[in-house]
C-alpha positions as CSV (number, residue, x, y, z in Angstrom):
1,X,0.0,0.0,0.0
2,X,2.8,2.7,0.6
3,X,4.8,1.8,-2.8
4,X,0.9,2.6,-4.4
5,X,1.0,5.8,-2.4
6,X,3.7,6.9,-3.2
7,X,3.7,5.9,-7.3
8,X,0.4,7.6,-7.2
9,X,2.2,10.9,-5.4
10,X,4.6,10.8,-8.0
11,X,2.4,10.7,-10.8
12,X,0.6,13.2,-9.3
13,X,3.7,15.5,-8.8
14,X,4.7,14.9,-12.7
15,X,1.4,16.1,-14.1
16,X,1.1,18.7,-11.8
17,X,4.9,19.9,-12.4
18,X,4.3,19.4,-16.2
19,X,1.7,22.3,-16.0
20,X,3.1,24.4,-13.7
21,X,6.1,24.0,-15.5
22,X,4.5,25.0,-18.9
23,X,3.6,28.4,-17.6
24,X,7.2,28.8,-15.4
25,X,8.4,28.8,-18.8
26,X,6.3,31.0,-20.5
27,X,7.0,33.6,-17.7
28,X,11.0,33.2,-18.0
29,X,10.9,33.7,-21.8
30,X,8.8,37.0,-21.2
31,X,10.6,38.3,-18.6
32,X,14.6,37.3,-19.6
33,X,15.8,36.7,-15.7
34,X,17.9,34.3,-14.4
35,X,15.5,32.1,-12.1
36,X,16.0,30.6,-8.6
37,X,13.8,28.2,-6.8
38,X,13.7,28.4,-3.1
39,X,12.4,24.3,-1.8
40,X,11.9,24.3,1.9
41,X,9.9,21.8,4.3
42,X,8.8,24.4,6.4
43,X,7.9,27.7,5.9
44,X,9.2,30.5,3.8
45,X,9.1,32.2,7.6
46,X,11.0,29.8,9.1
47,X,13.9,30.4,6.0
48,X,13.7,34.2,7.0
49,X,14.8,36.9,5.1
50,X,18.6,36.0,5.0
51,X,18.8,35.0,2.0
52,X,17.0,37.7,0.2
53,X,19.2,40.0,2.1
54,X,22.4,38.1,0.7
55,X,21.1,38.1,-2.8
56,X,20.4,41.9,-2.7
57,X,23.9,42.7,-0.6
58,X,25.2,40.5,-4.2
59,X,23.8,43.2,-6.3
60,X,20.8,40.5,-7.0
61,X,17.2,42.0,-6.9
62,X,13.9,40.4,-7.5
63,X,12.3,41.6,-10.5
64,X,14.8,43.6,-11.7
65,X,17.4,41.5,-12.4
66,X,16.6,38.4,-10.9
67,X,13.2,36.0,-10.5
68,X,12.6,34.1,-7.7
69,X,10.5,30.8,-7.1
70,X,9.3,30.1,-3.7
71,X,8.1,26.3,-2.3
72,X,7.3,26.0,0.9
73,X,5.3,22.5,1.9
74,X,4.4,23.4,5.2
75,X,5.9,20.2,6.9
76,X,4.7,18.1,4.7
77,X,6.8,15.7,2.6
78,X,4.6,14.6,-0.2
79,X,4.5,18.4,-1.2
80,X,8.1,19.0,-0.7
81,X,8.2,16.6,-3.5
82,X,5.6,17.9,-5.5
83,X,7.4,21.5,-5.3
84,X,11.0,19.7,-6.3
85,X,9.7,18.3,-9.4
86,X,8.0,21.6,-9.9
87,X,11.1,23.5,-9.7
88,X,12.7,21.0,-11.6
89,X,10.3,20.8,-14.5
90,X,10.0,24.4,-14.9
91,X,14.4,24.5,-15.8
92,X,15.0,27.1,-12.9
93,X,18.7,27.9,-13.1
94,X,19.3,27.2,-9.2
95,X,17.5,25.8,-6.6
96,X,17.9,26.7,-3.2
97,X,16.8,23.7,-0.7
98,X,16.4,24.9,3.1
99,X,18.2,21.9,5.1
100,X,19.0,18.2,4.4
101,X,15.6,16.8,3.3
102,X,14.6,19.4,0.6
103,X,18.1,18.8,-0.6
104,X,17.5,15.2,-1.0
105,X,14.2,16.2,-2.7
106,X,15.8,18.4,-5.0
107,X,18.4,16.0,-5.9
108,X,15.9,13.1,-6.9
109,X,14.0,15.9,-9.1
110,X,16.9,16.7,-11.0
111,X,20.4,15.7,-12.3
112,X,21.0,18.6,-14.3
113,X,19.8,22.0,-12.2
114,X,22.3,23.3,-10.0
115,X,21.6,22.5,-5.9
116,X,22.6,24.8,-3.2
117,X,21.7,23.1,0.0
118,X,20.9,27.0,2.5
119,X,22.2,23.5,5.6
120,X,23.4,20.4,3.0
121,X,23.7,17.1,4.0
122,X,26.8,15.9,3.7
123,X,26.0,12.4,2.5
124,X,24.8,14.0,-0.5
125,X,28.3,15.0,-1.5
126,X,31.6,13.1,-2.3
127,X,33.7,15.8,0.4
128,X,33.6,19.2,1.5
129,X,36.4,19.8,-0.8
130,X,34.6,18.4,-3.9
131,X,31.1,18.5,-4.0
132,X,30.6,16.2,-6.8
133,X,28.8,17.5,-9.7
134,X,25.1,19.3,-8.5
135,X,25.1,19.8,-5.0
136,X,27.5,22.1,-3.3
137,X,26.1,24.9,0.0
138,X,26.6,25.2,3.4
139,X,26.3,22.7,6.1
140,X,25.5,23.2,10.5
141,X,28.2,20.6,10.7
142,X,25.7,19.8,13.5
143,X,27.6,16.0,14.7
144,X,30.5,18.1,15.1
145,X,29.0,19.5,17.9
146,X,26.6,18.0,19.0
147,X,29.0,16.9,22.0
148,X,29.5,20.4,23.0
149,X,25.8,21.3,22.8
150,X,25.4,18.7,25.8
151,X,28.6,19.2,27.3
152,X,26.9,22.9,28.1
153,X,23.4,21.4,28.9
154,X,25.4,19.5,31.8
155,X,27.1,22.4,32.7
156,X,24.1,24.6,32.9
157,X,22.0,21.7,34.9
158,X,24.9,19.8,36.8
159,X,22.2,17.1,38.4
160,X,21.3,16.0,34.8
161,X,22.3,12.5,34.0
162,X,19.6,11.4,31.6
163,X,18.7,13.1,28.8
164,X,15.3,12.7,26.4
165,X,15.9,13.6,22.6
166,X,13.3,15.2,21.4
167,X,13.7,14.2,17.2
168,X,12.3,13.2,14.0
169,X,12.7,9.4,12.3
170,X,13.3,10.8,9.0
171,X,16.2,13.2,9.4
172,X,18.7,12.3,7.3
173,X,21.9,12.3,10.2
174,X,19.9,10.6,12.9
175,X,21.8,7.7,13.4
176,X,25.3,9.9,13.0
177,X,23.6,12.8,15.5
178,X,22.1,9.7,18.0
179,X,25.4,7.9,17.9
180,X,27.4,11.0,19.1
181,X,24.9,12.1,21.4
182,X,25.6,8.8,23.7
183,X,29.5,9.2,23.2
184,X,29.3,12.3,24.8
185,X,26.8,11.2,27.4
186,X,28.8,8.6,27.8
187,X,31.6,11.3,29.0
188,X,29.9,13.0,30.6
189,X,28.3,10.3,33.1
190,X,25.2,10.5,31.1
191,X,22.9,8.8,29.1
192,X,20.3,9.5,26.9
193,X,16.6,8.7,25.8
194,X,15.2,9.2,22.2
195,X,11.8,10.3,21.9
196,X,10.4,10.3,17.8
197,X,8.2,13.3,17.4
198,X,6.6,13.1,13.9
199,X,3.8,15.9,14.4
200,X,2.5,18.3,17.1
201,X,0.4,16.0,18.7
202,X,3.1,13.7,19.3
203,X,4.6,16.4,21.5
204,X,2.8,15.6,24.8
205,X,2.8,12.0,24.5
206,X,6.6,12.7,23.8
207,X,7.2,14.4,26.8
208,X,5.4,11.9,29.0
209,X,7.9,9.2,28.0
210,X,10.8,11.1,28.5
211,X,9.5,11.9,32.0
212,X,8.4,8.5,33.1
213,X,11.8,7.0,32.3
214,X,13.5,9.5,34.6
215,X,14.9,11.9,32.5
216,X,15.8,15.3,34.0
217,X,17.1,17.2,31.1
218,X,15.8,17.2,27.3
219,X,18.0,17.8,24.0
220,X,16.3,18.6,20.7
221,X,17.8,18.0,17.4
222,X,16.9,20.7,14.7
223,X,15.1,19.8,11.6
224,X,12.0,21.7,10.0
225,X,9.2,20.4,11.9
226,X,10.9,20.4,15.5
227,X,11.6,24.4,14.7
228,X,7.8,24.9,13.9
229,X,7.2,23.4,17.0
230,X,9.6,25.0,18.9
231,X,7.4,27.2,21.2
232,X,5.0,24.1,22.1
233,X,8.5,22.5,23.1
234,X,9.4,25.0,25.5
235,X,5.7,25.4,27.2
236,X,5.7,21.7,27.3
237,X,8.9,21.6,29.1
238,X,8.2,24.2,31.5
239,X,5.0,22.2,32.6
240,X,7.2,19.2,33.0
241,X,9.9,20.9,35.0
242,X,12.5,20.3,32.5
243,X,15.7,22.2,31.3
244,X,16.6,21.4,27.5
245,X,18.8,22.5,25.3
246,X,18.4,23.1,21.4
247,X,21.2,23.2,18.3
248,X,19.5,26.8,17.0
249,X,19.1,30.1,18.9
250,X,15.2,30.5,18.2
251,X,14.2,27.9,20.8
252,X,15.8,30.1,23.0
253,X,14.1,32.9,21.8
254,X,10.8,31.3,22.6
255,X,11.9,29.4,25.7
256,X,14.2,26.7,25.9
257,X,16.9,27.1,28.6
258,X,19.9,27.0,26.0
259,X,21.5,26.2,22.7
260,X,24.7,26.5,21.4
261,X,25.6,26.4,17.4
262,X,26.2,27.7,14.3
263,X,23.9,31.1,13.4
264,X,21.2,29.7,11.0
265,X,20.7,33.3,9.5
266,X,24.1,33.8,8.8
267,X,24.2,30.4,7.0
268,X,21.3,31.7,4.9
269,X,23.2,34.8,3.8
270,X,26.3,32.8,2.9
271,X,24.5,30.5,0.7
272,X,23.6,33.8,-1.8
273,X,27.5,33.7,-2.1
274,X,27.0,30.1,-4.2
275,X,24.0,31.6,-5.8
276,X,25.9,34.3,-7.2
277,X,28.8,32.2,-8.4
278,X,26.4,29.2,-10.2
279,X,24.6,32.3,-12.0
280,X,27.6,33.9,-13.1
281,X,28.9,30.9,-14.6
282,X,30.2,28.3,-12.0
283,X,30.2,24.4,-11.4
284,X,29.2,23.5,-8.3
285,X,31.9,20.7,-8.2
286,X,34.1,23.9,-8.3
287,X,32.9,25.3,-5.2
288,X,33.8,23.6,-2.0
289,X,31.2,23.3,1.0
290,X,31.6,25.7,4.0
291,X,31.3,25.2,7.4
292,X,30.2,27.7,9.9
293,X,33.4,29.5,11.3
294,X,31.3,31.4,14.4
295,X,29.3,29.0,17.0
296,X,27.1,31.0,19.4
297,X,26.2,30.1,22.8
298,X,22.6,31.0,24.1
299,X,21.1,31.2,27.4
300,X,17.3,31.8,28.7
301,X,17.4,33.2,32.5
302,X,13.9,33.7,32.1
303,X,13.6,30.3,31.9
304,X,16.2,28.8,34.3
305,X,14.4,31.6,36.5
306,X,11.4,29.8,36.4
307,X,12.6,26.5,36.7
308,X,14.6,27.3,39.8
309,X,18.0,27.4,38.6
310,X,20.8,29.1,38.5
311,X,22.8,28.9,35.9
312,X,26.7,28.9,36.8
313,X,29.0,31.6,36.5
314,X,31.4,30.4,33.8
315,X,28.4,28.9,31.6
316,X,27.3,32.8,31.7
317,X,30.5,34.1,31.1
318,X,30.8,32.3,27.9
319,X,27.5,33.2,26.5
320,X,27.3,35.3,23.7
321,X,24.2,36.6,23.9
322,X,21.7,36.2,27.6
323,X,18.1,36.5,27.1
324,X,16.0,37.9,30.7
């Protein structure tokens, strides 16, 4: 039944691209501009403005020398497919895919159209060095610290030693990010407890796992769908009594006690930079993959406030930004 489902989502997504892709055409032969897509699984509010800014810091603007194609599916997969082979079938000149899974998306659309991945995957390319031939971006380089992330959750809440992970099945480093999540509990005299969360109401069901198996601390691994649920996260942790920590500042910003990694809008601007180069002529085998050079640590007092704790002097000192 699922390989029917999903044949009959791809025909679906062929026709429906074959149309759109009719008129994408059309309106690329009338107006003369370079095209980008823009595929994301979440919303074009959770990508942010970055990139635009990037683009138009580049000397890119849209409709006056540039057109751009936005495809947002709203957390849900079968239309981040639909919107790929959309893209794809209407010959954009880039596509821009918003974290790992749109980049896989992308990738399977096309063989041809140039990928920048805004967070790539890096299983999607040979090395950082060379890309291979389609896919080349920016990537979190999130496994690479993910043992810091929880080295600072232990810091900030000493008496933790188990931690739920709050995460999706389908992510495409899960078993990389889960695997050096329990080295570094392991470390740090922890261990840790992985808890899928697939939609919003899985949330609360979620948290009453983690809780009944003794957990007191929670770690959330970033993808689309845990960012759009970021705020039910933190008010669902506060009700439970528990301190988390998060790999990107906005669950901070809406609650979470902490996070500490790369900045997510600063990853945005940088991918314009590959934009720019594909549309003036580059390969992206030619252009190497970047990692984030600046990591940022986080810190909620509001929220260690109301969960009784205080929050160590040297974790504070090494915060770069303190929210109260």
């Amino acid at each position: 039944m699922k390989r029917a489902k999903w044949q009959l989502v791809t025909l679906l997504a062929v026709l429906l691209a074959a149309s759109l892709a009719t008129r994408g055409l059309a309106a690329q032969q009338a107006s003369g501009l370079p095209r980008v897509g823009f595929l994301g699984l979440g919303s074009s509010e959770q990508a942010g403005d970055a990139i635009h800014e990037g683009m138009r810091s580049l000397g890119w603007f849209e409709g006056s020398n540039i057109s751009l194609e936005d495809r947002f599916a709203n957390n849900d997969p079968a239309r981040l497919f639909v919107d790929a082979v959309d893209l794809a079938a209407a010959k954009v000149d880039v596509i821009v895919a918003f974290c790992p899974l749109p980049t896989q998306a992308a990738r399977q659309a096309t063989s041809t159209i140039p990928i920048v991945g805004a967070t790539v995957d890096l299983g999607l390319v040979k090395s950082l060095a060379r890309p291979g031939d389609d896919v080349t971006g920016v990537t979190l380089m999130m496994p690479d610290v993910t043992a810091k992330q929880l080295e600072f959750l232990k810091e900030a809440v000493p008496r933790a030693s188990k931690v739920g992970v709050l995460l999706q099945d389908n992510i495409p480093l899960r078993a990389q990010l889960m695997a050096e999540l329990e080295r570094a509990a392991a470390t740090l005299g922890m261990s840790v407890v992985p808890a899928i969360v697939r939609t919003g109401q899985d949330l609360p069901r979620s948290f009453d796992e983690i809780t009944a198996s003794g957990t007191d601390a929670y770690f959330v691994l970033a993808d689309p769908v845990t960012v759009g649920m970021r705020t039910d996260i933190a008010t669902l942790a506060l009700r439970h009594h528990l301190p988390g920590a998060a790999q990107l500042r906005s669950f901070v910003e809406v609650g979470v006690l902490l996070s500490y990694g790369a900045s997510l809008p600063a990853l945005h601007r940088r991918a314009a930079f590959f934009v720019d180069k594909i549309l003036k002529g580059a390969k992206p085998a030619d252009l190497p993959v970047e990692q984030p050079t600046t990591f940022e640590l986080v810190v909620n007092l509001n929220t260690a406030k109301e969960l009784g704790l205080a929050i160590p002097p040297r974790t504070l000192a090494r915060a770069d930004e303190i929210i109260e």
